[in-house]
C-alpha positions as a printed Julia matrix, in Angstrom:
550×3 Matrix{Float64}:
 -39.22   -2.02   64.11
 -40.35    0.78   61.95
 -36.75    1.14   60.9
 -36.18   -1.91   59.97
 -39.18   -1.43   57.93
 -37.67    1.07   56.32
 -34.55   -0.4    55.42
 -36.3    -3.14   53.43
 -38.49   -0.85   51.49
 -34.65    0.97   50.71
 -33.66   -2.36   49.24
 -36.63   -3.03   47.59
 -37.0     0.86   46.15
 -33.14    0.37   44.94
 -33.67   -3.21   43.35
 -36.57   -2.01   41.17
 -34.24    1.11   40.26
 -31.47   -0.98   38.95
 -34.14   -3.91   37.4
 -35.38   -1.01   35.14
 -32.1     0.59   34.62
 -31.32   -2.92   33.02
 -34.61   -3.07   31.0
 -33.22    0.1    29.42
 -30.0    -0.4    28.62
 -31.31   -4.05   27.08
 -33.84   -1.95   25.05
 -30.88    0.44   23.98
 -28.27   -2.41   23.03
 -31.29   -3.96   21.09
 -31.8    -0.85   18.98
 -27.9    -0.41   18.68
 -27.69   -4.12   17.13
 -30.21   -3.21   14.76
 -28.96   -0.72   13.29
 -25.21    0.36   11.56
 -22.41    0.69   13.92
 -21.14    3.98   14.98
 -18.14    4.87   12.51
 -19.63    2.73    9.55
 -20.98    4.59    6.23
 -24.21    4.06    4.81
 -23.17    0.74    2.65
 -21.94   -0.58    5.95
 -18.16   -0.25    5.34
 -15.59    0.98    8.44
 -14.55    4.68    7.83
 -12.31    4.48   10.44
 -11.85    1.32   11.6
 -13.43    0.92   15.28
 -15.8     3.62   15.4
 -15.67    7.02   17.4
 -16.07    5.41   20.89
 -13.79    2.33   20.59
 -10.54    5.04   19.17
 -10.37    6.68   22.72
 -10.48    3.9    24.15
  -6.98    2.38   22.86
  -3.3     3.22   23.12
  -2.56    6.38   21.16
   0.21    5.41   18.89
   2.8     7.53   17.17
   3.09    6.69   13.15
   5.72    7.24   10.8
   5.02    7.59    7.05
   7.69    7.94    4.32
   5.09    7.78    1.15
   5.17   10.04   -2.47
   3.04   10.0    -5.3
   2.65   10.66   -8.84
   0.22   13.51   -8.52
   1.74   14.96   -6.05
   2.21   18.86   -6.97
   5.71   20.14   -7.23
   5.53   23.29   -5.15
   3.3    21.44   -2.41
   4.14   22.27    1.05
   2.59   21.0     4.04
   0.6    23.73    6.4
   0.63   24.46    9.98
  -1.06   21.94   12.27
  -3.74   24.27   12.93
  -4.96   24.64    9.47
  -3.9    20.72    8.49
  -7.92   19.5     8.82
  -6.59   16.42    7.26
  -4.1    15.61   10.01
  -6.48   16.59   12.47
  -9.07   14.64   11.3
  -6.91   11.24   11.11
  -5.39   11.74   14.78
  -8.51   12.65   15.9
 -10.56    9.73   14.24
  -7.62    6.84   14.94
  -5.94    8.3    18.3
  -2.74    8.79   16.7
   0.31   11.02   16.46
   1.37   11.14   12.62
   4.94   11.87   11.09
   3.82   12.55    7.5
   6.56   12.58    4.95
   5.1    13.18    1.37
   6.55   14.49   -1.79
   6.24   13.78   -5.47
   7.83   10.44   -6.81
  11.32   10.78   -8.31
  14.82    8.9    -8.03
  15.92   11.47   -4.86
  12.7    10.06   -3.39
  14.14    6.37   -3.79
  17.48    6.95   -2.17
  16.38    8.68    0.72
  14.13    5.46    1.12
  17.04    3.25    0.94
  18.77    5.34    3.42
  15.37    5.64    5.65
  14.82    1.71    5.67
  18.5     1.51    6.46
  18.52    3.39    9.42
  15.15    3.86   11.05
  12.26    2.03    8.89
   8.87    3.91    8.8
   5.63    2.08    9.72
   4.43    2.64    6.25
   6.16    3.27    2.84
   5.76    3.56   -0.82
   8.51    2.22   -3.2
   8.95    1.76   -6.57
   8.57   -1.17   -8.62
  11.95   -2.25   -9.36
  12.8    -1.55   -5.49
  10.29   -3.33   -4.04
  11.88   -6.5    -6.11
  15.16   -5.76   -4.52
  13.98   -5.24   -0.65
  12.1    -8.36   -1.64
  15.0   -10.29   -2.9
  17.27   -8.75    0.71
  14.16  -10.4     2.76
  13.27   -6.46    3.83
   9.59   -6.83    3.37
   7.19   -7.77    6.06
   4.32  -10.77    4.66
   1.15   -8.66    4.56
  -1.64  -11.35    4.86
  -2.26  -10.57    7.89
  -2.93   -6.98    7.21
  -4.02   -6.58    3.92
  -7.59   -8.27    3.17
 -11.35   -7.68    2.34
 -11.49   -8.1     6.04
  -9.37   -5.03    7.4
  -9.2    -3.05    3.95
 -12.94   -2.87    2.72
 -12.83   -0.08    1.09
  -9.94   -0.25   -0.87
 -11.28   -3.89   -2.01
 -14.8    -2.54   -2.69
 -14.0     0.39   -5.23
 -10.14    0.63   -6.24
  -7.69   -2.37   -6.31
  -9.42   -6.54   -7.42
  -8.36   -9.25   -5.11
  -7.38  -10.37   -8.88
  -4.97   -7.7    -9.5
  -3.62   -8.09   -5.73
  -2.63  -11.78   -6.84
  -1.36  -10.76  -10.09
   0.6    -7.89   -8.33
   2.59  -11.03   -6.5
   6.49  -10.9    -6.34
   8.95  -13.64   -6.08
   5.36  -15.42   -5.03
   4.94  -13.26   -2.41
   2.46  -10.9    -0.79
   4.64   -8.82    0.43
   3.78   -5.67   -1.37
   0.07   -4.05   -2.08
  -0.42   -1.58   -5.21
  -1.69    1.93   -4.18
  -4.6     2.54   -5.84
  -4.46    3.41   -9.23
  -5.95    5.57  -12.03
  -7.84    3.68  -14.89
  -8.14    6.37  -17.14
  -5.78    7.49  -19.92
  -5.6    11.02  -21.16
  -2.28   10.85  -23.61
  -2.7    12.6   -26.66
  -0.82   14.6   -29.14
  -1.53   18.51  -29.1
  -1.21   20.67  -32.19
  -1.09   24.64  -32.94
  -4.63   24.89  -34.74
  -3.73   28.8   -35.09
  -0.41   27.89  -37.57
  -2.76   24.79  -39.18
  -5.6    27.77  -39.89
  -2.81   29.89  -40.94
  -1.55   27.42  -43.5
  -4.89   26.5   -44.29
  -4.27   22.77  -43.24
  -6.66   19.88  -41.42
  -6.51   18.79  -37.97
  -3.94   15.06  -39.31
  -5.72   12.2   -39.2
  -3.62    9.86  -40.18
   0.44    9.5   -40.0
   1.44   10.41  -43.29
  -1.09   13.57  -42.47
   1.14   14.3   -39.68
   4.57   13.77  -40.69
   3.03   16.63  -43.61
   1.85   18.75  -40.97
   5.37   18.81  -39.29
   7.04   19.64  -43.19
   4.89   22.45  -43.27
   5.42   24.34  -39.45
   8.64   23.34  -39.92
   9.33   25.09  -43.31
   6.28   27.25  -44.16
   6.6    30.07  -41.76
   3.53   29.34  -39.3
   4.2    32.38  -37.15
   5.18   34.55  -39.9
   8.12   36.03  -38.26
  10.29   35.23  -41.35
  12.96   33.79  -39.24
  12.66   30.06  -39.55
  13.01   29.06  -36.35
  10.12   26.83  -36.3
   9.58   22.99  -35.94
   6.88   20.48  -36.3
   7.27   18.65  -33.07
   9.43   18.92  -30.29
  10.13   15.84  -27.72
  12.59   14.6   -25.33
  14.71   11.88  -24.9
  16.55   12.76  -21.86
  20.01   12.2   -23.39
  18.9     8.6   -23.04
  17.12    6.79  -26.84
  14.15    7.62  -28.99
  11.32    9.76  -27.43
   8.24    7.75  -26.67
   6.55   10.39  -28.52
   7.49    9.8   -31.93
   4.65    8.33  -34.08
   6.63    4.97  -35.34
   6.17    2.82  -32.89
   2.38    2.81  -32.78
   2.07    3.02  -36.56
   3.71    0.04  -36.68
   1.69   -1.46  -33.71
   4.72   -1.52  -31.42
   4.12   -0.92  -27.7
   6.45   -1.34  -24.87
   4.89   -4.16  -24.04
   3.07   -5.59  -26.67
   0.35   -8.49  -25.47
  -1.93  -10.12  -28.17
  -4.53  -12.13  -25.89
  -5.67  -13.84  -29.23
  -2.92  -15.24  -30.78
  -1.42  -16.09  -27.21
   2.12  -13.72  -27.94
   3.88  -11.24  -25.98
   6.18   -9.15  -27.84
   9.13   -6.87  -26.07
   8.45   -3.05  -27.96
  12.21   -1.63  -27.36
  14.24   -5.01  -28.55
  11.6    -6.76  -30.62
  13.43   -6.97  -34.68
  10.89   -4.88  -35.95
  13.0    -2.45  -34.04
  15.12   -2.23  -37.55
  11.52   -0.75  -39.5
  10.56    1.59  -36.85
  13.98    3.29  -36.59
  14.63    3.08  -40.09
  11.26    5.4   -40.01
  12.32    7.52  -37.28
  15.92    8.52  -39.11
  14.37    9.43  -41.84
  11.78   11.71  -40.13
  15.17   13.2   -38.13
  16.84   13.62  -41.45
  13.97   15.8   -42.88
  15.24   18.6   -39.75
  11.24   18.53  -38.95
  11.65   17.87  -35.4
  13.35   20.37  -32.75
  17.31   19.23  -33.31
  17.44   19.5   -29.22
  15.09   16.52  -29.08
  17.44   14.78  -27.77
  19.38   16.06  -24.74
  15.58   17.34  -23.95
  15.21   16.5   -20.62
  12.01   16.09  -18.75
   9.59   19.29  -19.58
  12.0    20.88  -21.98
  10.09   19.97  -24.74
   7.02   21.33  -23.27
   8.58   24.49  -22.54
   9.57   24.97  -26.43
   5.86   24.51  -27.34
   4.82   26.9   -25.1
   7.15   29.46  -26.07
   5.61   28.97  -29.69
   8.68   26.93  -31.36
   6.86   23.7   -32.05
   3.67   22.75  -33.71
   3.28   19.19  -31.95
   4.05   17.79  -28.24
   2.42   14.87  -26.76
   0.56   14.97  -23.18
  -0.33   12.56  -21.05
  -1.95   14.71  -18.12
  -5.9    15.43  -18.65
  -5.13   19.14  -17.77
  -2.59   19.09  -20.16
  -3.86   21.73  -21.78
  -6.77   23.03  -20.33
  -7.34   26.59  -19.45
  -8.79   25.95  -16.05
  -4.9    25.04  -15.61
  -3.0    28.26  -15.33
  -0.19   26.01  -15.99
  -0.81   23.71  -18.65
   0.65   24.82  -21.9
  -2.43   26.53  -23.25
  -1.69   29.16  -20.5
   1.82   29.58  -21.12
   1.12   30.13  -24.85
  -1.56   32.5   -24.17
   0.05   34.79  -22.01
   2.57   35.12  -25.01
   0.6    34.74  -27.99
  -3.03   35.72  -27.36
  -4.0    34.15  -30.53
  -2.27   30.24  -29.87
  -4.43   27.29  -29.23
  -3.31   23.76  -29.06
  -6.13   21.37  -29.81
  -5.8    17.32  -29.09
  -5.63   15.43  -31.84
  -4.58   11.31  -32.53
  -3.4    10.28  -36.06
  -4.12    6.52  -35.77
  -8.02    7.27  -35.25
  -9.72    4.74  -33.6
  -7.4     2.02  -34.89
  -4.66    2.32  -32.59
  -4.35    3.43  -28.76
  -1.83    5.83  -28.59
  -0.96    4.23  -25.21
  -1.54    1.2   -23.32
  -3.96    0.78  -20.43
  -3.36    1.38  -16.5
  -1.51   -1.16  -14.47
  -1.18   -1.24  -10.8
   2.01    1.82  -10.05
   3.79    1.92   -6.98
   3.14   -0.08   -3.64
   3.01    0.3    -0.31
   4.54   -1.94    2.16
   5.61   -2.63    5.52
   9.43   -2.94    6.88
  10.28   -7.22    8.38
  11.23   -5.78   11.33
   8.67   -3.16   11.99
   6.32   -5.87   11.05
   7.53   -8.01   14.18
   8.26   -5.35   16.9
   5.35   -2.85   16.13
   2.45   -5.01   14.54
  -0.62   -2.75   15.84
   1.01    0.26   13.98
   0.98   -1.36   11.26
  -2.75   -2.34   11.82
  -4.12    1.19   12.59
  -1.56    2.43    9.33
  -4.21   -0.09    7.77
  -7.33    1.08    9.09
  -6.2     4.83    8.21
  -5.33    4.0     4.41
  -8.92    2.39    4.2
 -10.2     5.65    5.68
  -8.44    7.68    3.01
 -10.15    5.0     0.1
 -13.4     5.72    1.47
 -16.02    8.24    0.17
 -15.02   10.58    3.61
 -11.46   10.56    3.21
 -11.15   10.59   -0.44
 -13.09   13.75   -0.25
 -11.26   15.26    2.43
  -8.14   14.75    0.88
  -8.86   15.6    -2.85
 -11.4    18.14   -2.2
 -11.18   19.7     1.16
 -13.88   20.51    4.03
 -17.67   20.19    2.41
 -19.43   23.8     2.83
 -15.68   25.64    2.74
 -14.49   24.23   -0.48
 -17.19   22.11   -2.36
 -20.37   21.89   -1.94
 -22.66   18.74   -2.23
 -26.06   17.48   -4.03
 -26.33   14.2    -4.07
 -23.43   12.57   -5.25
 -22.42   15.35   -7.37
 -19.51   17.57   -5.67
 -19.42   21.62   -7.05
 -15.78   22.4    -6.76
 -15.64   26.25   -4.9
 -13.22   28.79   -5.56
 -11.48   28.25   -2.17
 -10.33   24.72   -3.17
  -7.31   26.39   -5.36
  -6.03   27.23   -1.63
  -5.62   24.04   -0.49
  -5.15   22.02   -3.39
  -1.63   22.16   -3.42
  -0.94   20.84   -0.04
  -3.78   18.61   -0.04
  -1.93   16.29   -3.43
   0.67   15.46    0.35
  -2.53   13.19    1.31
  -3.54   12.01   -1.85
  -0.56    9.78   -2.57
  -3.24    7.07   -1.78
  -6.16    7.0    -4.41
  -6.34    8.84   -7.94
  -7.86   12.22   -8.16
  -9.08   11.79  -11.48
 -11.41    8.51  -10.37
 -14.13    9.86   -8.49
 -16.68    7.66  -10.49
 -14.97    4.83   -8.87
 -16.97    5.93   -5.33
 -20.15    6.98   -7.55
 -19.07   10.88   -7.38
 -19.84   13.34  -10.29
 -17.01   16.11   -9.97
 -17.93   19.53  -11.39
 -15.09   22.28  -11.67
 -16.78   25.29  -12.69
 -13.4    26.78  -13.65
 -13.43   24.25  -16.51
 -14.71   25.97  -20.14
 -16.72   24.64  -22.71
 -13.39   24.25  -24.45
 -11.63   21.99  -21.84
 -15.29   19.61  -21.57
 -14.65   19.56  -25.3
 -11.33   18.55  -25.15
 -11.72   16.46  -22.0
 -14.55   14.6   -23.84
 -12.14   14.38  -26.99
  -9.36   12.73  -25.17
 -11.79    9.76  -23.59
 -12.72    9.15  -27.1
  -9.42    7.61  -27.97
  -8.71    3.96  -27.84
  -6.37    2.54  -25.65
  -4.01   -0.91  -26.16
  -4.43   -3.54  -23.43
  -1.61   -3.81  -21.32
   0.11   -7.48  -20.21
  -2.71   -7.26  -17.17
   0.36   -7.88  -14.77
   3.41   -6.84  -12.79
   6.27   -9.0   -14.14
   9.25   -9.78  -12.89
  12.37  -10.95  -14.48
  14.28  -14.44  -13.7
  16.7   -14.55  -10.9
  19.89  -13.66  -12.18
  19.06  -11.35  -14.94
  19.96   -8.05  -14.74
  17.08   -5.76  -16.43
  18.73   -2.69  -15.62
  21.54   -3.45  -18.0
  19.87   -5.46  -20.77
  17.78   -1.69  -20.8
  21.17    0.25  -21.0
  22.7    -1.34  -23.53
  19.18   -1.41  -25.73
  19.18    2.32  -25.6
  22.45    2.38  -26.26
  22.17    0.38  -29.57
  19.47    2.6   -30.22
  21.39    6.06  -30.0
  24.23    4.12  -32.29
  21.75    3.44  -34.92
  20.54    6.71  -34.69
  23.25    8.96  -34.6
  26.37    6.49  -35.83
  25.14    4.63  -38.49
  24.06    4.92  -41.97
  20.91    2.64  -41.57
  19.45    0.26  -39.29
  20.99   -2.74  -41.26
  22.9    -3.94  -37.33
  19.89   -4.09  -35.59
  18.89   -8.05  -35.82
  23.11   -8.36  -34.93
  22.63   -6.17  -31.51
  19.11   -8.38  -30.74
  20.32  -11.52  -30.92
  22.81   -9.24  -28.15
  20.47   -8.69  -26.38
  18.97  -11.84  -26.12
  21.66  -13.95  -25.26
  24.33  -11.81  -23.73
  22.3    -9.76  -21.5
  19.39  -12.42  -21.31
  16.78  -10.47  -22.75
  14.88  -14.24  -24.24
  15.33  -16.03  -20.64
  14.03  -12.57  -19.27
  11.31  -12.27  -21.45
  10.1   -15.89  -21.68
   9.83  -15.5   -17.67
   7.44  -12.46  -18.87
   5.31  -14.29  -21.23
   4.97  -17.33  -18.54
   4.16  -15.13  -15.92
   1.14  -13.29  -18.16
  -0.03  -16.61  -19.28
  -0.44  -17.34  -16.02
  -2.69  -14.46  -14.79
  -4.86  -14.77  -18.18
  -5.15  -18.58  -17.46
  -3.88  -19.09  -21.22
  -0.6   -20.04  -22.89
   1.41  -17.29  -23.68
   4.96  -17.44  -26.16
   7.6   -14.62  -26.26
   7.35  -13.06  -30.14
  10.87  -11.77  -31.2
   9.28   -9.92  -33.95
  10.73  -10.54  -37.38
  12.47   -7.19  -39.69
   9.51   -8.41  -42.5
   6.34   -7.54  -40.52
């Protein structure tokens, strides 16, 4: 009897146990539901997708990326897997294995795509524009609506890319490619010797006349006194190719590439417009004056650059912010100095605050996913997904443009102190930041300070930002089926280079338009343009030929 006894008040004893066991956990997932998730930042936005607990918990999956960027650097190599902390980090936080192939955008990058997609597709890639038209066109690319929305991609919605701009980035009406994230800022800006203008006793040019002076003068007055002559005002280059974008004749004639006047409702073509006829009219003559280096034009890439910072021309144009900074030990500034002591290049624009020297940002490269990657492997795809939102957010964006916090930045606030150990992982650390722009912090609310930048580069920094900039079209276009841009382009810069080098004048050029227009469909092209733009600005928009009278 008394055993039995005992047995019941076991029962009983173990009931009450588990009863307030239950209690407890109820009280715990009460406080859990009331407060932020586990892997969510403090606005309430995933930083890695399912949080710390829920990643062990699924299948670890092995990722392949074939991705390249525009800021990537060109000597970066990736490091061992025990000091990648960015690799670590990801497979840690998303349970995954990751095949990272990353280099710096270029035409070798595009072919070994091709070949890639051809043979063995990656779960993620970046492509270029005009390729991600053509896999679209073959039926290559996967639909990414199920992917690619506020839903799964908060982050990238909340501070980088519009669901606007997503639409507008549409091809061949469909979402089938997503724009990397892109920077909004413009830094291009000419750069003169202010050493051979305060030798000659001239002004900073402020206007284009000014600077087409300036160039007479390094060009023929000796600026670096070595009697020899071997001098120019500006050097450029137009990769064997047409006219350097550099040259001052387009803008002063309020030519762009791509030329979109919201308020009269026109879009006007920069390279085949008729106007085409003034602006190289103004550009031979300029040549003709022997005030511009004579190898402008087989220049290739950073040849130009390379003559300016060898002291042998007065003015080059930039385009990076760095350009010519001295916190840059290679920007041009650097070059010069460890040559001539004495050189300084100083920005400068010679349209004021009349003209943009350059038009504003539109969304670069995409990323996309493969059709058939898409249907055999979608939950790679998916946690691809989750990890690009990672590396939009506040944590990943610092991790991968800034390192470990404590090692090398430090933090107050939301303003980041850049330390001296950064400069030994920036290089590799450009592999990751294919994804988001280094130059956009503000976008996430983040104040960067370098303290390796002088009061010289803040100046010029601050300089540069002053400068206006021409709206662009506000969309990717596309031209019609059928038309070939590629060789409408080729035979545009080859009419240019005839005009330029063949004949006396530019009296041919509304003959080689009408060429254009017809022959190699530039009008059908180009009315498909002016359609499409209307059509994201919700206005009516004509293709404007130009006229030679403007």
């Amino acid at each position: 009897m008394e055993k039995r006894k005992l047995k019941v008040w076991l029962v009983v004893l173990i009931a009450m146990v588990m009863m307030v066991s239950a209690c407890s956990n109820a009280n715990n997932d009460g406080k859990t539901n009331t407060s932020k998730a586990e892997g969510e930042n403090s606005s309430g936005k995933s930083n890695n997708g399912d949080g710390e607990g829920a990643k062990n918990e699924r299948e670890q999956l092995e990722l392949n990326w074939y991705v390249a960027g525009s800021e990537v650097s060109n000597n970066a190599v990736m490091p061992s897997s025990k000091d990648d902390f960015v690799k670590q980090a990801i497979e840690e936080k998303f349970n995954v294995k990751l095949n990272f192939t990353s280099s710096l955008y270029s035409a070798d990058y595009e072919k070994q795509l091709n070949t890639k997609l051809a043979a063995d597709p990656p779960h993620l890639f970046v492509a270029g524009g005009r390729q991600s038209q053509t896999l679209t066109l073959d039926g290559l690319l996967a639909d990414m609506t199920p992917f690619v929305n506020p839903e799964t991609m908060p982050n990238y919605f909340e501070y980088w890319v519009s669901e606007q701009e997503l639409e507008r980035y549409a091809i061949e009406n469909s979402f089938v490619r997503a724009p990397v994230p892109f920077s909004r800022n413009r830094y291009t800006s000419y750069y003169i010797r202010k050493d051979w203008l305060d030798k000659l006793q001239l002004e900073v040019p402020s206007s284009y006349e000014d600077m087409l002076e300036v160039m007479r003068k390094f060009t023929f007055d000796d600026p670096d006194g070595n009697g020899a002559g071997d001098t120019y005002g500006m050097s450029a280059s137009g990769n064997g190719l047409t006219y350097s974008g550099d040259f001052p004749q387009m803008v002063h004639n309020e030519l762009w590439a791509m030329t979109f006047d919201k308020e009269k409702g026109t879009y006007r073509d920069g390279g085949t417009d008729l106007e085409m006829e003034k602006i190289l009219t103004e550009i031979k003559a300029m040549l003709a004056e022997n005030i511009v280096d004579p190898d402008w034009f087989l220049n290739k890439g950073t040849a130009h650059w390379d003559k300016a910072a060898n002291g042998k021309a007065g003015i080059v144009m930039g385009h990076a912010k760095d350009f010519a900074l001295d916190a840059n030990p290679n920007s041009i500034q650097s070059r010069i100095k460890a040559i001539i002591p004495e050189a300084e290049f100083v920005p400068f624009t010679p349209f004021g605050q009349e003209k943009g020297l350059t038009l504003s940002a539109l969304p670069g490269n995409p990323f996309a996913f493969h059709t058939t990657v898409a249907e055999k492997e979608p939950e790679a795809i998916k946690r691809s997904v989750e990890i690009l939102d990672w590396l939009a957010s506040e944590e990943g964006y610092l991790l991968t443009k800034y390192g470990q916090e404590g090692v090398h930045y430090t933090r107050e606030g939301n303003t980041i102190t850049v330390k001296e150990a950064y400069n030994e992982v920036a290089s590799w650390l450009s592999l990751y930041g294919f994804f988001t722009p280094k130059d956009d912090a503000n976008q996430l609310g983040l104040t960067i300070i370098d303290p390796t930048y002088t009061e010289r580069d803040l100046a010029i920094v601050d300089e540069i930002r002053s400068y206006p900039v021409k709206e662009h079209i506000g969309t990717n276009v596309a031209p019609p089926e059928g038309a070939d841009l590629g060789a409408l382009r080729t035979k545009m810069r080859e009419y240019h280079v005839k005009v330029l080098f063949e004949e006396p004048d530019a009296s041919n050029w509304p003959k080689y338009h009408e060429e254009l227009m017809t022959t190699f469909r530039g009008r059908d092209t180009f009315n498909a343009y002016a359609e499409q733009i209307g059509a994201a600005h919700g206005i009516e928009v004509v293709f404007d030929e130009g006229s030679v009278d403007q």
